[in-house]
N, C-alpha and C positions, 0 to 999 in steps of 0.2 A: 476334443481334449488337446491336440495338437496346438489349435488356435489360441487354448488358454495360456500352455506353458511359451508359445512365442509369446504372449503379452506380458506375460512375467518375465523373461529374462530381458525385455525390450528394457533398459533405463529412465526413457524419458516417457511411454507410455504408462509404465511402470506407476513410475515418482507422481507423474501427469495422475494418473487414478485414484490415486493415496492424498494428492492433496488435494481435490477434487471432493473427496470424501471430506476432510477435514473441513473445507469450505462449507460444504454442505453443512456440517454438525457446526458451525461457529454461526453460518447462518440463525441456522437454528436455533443457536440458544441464544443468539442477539435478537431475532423476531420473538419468543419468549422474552428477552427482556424489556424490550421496545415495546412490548403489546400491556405489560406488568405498568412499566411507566406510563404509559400512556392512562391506566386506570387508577392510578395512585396520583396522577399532575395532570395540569393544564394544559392546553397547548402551547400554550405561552413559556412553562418552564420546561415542556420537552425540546420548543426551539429553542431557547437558552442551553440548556444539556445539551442539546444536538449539535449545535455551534460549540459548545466547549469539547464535542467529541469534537469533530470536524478538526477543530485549532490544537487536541494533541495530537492528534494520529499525526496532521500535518509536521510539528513540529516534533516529532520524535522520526518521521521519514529526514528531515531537515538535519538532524544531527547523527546522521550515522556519515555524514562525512566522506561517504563513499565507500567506507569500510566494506558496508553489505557485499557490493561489487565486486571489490577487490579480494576480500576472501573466498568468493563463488571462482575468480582465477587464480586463487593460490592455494586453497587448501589442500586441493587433490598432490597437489608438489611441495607445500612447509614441511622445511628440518625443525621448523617448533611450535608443531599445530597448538598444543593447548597456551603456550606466552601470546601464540596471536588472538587465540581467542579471548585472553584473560586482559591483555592490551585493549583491542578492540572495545572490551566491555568496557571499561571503565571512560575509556574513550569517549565513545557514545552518553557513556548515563549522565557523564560530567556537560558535555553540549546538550545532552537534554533539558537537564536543569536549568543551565546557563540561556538558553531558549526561552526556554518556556519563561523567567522571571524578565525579560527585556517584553516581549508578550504580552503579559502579565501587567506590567509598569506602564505601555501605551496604551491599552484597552481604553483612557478617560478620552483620546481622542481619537482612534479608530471605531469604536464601538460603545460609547456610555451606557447602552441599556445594560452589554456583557460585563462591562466594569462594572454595577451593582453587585453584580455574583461575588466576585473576586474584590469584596472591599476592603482587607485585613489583612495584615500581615501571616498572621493564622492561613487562609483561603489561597493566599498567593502561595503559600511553602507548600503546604498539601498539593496543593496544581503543579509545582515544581518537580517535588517529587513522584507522584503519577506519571507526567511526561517521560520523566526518565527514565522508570519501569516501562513505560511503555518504548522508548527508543531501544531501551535491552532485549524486549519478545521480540522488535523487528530486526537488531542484529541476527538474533538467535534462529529464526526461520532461516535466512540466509546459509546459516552455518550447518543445519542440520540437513539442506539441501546438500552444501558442498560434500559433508562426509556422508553420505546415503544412509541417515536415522530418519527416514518420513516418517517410520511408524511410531516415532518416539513424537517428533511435530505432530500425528494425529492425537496421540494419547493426552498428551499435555494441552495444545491448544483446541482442538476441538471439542475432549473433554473435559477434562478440570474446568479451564476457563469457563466453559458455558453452565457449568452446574454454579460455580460461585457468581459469577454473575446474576445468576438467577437470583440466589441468594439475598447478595447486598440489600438490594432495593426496600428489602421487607427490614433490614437492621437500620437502616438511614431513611426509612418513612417520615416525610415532615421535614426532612430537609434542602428541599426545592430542588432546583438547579443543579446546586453544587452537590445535593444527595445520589442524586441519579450519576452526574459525570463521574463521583467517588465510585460508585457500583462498577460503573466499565470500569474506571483504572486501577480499582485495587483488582481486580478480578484479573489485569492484566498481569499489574506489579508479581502477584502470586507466581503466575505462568512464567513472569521469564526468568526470576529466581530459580525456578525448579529445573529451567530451560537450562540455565547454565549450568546447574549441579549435575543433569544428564548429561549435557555434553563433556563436560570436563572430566566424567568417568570414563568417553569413549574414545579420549585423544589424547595421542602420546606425547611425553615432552615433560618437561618441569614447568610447573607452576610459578614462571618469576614475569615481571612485565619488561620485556626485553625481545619485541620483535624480530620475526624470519627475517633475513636478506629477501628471500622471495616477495613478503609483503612489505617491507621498505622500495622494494627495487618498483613497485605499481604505484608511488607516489602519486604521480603526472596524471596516471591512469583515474585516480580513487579520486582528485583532484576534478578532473572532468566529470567523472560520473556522477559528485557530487554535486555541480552546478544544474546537470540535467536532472535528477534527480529532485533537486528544488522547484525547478522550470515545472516541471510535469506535478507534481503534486502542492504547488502554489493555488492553482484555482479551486482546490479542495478545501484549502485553509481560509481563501477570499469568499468564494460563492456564498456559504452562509451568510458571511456577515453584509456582502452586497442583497444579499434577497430579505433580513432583519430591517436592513436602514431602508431600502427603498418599499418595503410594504409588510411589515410590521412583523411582530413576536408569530404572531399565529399562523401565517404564511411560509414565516423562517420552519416551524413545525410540519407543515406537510411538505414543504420542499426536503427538507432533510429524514421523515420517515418516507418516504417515495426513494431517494437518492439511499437510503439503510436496508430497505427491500431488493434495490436492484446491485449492491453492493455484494449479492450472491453469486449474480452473473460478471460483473465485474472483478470480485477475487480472484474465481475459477480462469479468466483470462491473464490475469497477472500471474497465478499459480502456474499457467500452461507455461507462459514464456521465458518465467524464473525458471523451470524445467527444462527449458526448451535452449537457454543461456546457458544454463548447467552441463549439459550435455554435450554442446556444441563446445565449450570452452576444452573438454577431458578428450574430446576425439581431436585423434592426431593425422588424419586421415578423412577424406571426402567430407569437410565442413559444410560443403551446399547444398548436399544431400540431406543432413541433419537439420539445416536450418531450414530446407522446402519442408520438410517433414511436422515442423514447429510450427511454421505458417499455416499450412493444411490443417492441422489442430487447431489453432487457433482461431481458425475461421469455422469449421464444422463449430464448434464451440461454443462459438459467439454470438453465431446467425441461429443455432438451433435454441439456444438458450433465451434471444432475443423474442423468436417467434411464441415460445412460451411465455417467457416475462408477458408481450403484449395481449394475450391471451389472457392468462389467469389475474391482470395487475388488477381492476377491482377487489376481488377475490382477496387478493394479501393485502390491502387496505381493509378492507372491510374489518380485520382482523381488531384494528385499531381504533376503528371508529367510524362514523360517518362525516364527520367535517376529513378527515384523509382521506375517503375515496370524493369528496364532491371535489376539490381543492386541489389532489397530487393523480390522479386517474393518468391524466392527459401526459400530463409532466415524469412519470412515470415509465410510459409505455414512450414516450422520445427519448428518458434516458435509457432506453434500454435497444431502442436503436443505438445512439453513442455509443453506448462499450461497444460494436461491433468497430467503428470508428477508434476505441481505443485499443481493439486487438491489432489493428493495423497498424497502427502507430507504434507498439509495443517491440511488434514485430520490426520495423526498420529501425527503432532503437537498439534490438539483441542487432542488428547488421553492421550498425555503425559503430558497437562495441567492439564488435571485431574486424571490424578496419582500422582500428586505432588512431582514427582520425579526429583529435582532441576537438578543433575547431568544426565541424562540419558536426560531434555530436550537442555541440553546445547552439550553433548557430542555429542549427533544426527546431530543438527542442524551444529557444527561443521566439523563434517564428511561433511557433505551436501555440504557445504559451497567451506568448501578446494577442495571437486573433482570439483565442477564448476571454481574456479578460475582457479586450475590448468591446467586444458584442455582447458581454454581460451587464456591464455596466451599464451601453446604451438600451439593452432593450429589458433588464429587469424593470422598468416600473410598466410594461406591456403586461408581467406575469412572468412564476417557474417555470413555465411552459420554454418560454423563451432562456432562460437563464440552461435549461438541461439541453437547449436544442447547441447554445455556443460549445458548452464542454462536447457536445459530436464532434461540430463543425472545428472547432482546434485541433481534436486528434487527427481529423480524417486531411488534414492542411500537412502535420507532420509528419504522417504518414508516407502520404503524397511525396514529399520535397526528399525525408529520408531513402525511400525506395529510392528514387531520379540520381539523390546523388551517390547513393552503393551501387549503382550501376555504372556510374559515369565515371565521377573523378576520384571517389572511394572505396576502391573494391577492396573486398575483404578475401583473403590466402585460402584454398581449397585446403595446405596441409597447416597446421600447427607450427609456432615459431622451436626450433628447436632449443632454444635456451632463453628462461625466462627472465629480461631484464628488461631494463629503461627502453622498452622500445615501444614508446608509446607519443611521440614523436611524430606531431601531425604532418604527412606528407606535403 
């Protein structure tokens, strides 16, 4: 009993369980929806949908402009929590949009098969706006971290989302591609509407768009974090369409329901260290400690979840079909080595955030970056196989380089800066 009440009043163990769970249950009703689509399409239109998932999630990470960041370090301390939240939002949904239609408008010469889906001005608006509901749920998770509502992030996103999602697919039967990609994004657009209506009951402040000093004062900050934050979730938005062009619709398919299975174990990694960021930012006191603490998590985590993934990965294919377990097995059980590669990686990202070392978090993550493209490019027409093994091999590079340099030239402060301003100031 003792054991339980320390895990509960632990924060980051805490938060770490709660969104753990949430993962779980989103999983969940994304492999219910994936397994849905899969019996109502092709494989051919679920690579098509799976690539237009891939290119919003991407592009709704892509427009949060660092914001997400930047409110995980100010909220615990805004004189005007809900203008930043109400700021931010609009922020975001406006780059979302704005994304997604530039996107949108290249697709005839990065991707013509994906340009089919998206032939209309009709097709392209509805994509736009999806995007941008989907950039508002990812501000929103963020937020609900910063002020401690995980139980409101499980109710909303792991529930609601997952039931309408289920949903959609049976109201937009017949409508290919763009039917299924509608299913995830209205089922998101719902969630972060509701996301903001709960938060904006749970923070104080007047409702005008008129940002903290705190959050103005992380400019510099929200600025870098934005670039890495592109860096790292750029091969998410490429990989499809490199694995489409170089071997065809039906390959793009089980590369991307293999990469949507192992996206379980992958959240729960990004959920630890968004916890683990959270955490580390509010203590004012022994930061090294919190952040070993976040690492140790993140690796039980990763390497335990890993072992299972390669275990059971037939298993959650089979789910799908059999062209996905002959096709994505292999592809699969290496990406599920990788997330351990990207918890590590994750983890010298939360280090470099708080070194505040503008260039050294950009130059990392670029590094990172370019060796995963590179090694996809050349080796996808080998096979997904190859395409799952670069996104390891890039994380476990910036992993590598970020650790070397928070030890060496970037250390980050044991205590907390005593007042929160522009000091973000790469040394």
């Amino acid at each position: 009993m003792n054991i339980v009440a320390k895990l509960r009043n632990d924060p980051l163990l805490m938060n770490s369980a709660l969104m753990f769970a949430t993962t779980v249950l989103m999983a969940g009703g994304g492999a219910v929806f994936w397994v849905i689509a899969a019996r109502l399409a092709s494989p051919g239109e679920v690579g098509l949908a799976g690539s237009l998932v891939a290119a919003g999630d991407s592009l709704a990470l892509f427009a949060q402009l660092g914001l997400n960041i930047a409110l995980l370090r100010t909220m615990p301390t805004s004189s005007k929590k809900a203008a930043d939240v109400l700021t931010a939002s609009i922020v975001v949904v406006g780059a979302g949009a704005a994304f997604a239609l530039v996107y949108a408008l290249l697709l005839p010469l990065t991707s013509p098969r994906l340009a089919a889906v998206l032939d209309s001005p009709v097709t392209i608006g509805v994509f736009c706006v999806l995007v941008a509901g989907t950039a508002l749920n990812v501000l929103s998770d963020s937020v609900f971290l910063a002020i401690n509502q995980v139980w409101s992030y499980l109710r909303l996103n792991g529930i609601l989302m997952g039931l309408v999602k289920c949903v959609l697919p049976f109201l937009l039967a017949g409508a290919g591609a763009l039917g299924l990609y509608g299913s995830v994004g209205g089922a998101i657009l719902c969630c972060a509407v509701a996301s903001v209506w709960v938060i904006l009951r749970h923070v104080p402040g007047r409702r005008v768009l008129s940002p903290s000093p705190e959050l103005l004062a992380t400019r510099r900050f929200a600025a870098a974090g934005w670039v890495t934050y592109v860096l790292t979730v750029l091969p998410l938005l490429v990989f499809p369409l490199i694995v489409v062009n170089a071997l065809g619709p039906a390959e793009g398919g089980a590369y991307f329901i293999s990469f949507q299975v192992v996206t379980l174990l992958h959240a729960v990694v990004l959920a630890v260290a968004s916890s683990a960021y959270a955490e580390s930012e509010k203590a004012v006191h022994d930061r090294h400690r919190v952040v070993r603490k976040g690492g140790l998590t993140l690796l039980v985590c990763s390497v335990a979840g890993a072992l299972a993934m390669i275990v059971l990965a037939p298993f959650f294919l089979m789910i799908f079909g059999s062209h996905y377990v002959d096709s994505g097995t292999t592809t699969l059980r290496v990406l599920s080595l990788s997330a351990v590669g990207a918890a590590f990686n994750y983890w010298s990202a939360m280090r470099l955030r708080l070194a505040s070392n503008l260039v050294a978090m950009i130059v990392v993550q670029l590094v990172s970056t370019a060796v995963m493209l590179t090694l996809a490019v050349v080796l996808a027409p080998y096979g997904t196989v190859w395409v799952a093994a670069a996104w390891g091999v890039g994380h476990v590079v910036g992993g590598v380089l970020g650790y070397l340099v928070t030890a060496t030239v970037a250390r980050f402060p044991d205590d907390a800066p005593a007042v929160v301003e522009e000091e973000l100031v790469a040394p």
